[in-house]
N, C-alpha and C positions, 0 to 999 in steps of 0.2 A: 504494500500500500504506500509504502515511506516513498519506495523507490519511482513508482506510477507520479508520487505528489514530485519528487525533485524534476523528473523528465518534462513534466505539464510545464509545471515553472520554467525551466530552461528552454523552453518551445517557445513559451511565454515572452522571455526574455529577448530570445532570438530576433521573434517577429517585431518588438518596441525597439532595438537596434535596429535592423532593416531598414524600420520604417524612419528611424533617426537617423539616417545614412545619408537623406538626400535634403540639399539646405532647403528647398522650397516647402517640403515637408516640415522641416522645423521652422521655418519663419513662418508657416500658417498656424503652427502650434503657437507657436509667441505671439501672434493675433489671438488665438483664440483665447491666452489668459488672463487677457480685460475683459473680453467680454461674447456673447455666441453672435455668431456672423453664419451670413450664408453663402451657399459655393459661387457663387457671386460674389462676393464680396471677399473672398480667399482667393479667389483667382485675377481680381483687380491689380493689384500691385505687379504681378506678372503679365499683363496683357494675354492670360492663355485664354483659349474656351472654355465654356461649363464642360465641354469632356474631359478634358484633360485635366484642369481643377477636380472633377469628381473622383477621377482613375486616381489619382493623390487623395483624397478622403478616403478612398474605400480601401487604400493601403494602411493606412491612421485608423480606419474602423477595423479590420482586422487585427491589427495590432493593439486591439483594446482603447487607444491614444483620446478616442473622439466617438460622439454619439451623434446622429443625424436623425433629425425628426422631420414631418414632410408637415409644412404649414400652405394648405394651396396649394399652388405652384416652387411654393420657396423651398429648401433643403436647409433647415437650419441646425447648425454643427455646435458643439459646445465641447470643451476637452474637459477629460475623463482621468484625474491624474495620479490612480493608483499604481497604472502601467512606470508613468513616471519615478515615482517614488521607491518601487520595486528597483528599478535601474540604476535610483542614488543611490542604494542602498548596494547592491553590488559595485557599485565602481568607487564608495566608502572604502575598501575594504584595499583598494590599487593606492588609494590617498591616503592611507596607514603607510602605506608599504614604502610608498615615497617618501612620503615625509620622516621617516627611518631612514631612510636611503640617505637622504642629506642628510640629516644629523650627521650619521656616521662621516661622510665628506667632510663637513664641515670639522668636526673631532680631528680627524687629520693632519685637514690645512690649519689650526691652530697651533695644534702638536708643531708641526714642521715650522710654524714660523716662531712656536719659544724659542725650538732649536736653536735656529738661527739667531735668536737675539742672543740668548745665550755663548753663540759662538761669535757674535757682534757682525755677523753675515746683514748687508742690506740687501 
């Protein structure tokens, strides 16, 4: 059951990279976190068409990223930001690791430069 739950997740994961992969994908997510817009309205700043604006939602929509509801004629989107959060939370875990990483650099290049004063090295 553990195992079925990590695989989903990592499926999970995969598809909200994916879909974080391509900029126009994420600058409509970055509209959509003031406020819900329509695919109209995500596809504006790009001069695409509503197809090609929607083919980009519906890659955000399977990716969990974004939800689309049909008002009318309108397609109105709102982001969904569990997927996201899910994703800080893994890429938390690289921003441990770095910022380890310097430290130790840094440890170092301190180390090396007592030497040196010690040794009166400029």
């Amino acid at each position: 059951m553990l195992n079925h739950m990590v695989q989903r997740s990592q499926k999970s994961l995969d598809g909200v990279f994916r879909a974080l992969s391509d900029s126009t994908r994420r600058a409509m997510l970055r509209r959509l976190s003031t406020r819900e817009r329509t695919i109209g309205e995500l596809a504006e700043p790009f001069r695409m068409s509503f197809a090609a604006a929607s083919k980009h939602v519906r890659v955000l929509e399977r990716a969990g990223l974004l939800r689309r509801r049909v008002e009318g004629r309108s397609h109105v989107c709102r982001i969904v930001p569990g997927p996201l959060a899910a994703a800080n939370v893994w890429l938390a875990y690289y921003e441990k690791f770095w910022r380890g990483q310097l430290h130790a650099l840094e440890a170092v290049l301190e180390s090396e430069d007592e030497d040196r004063r010690r040794k009166g090295v400029r």
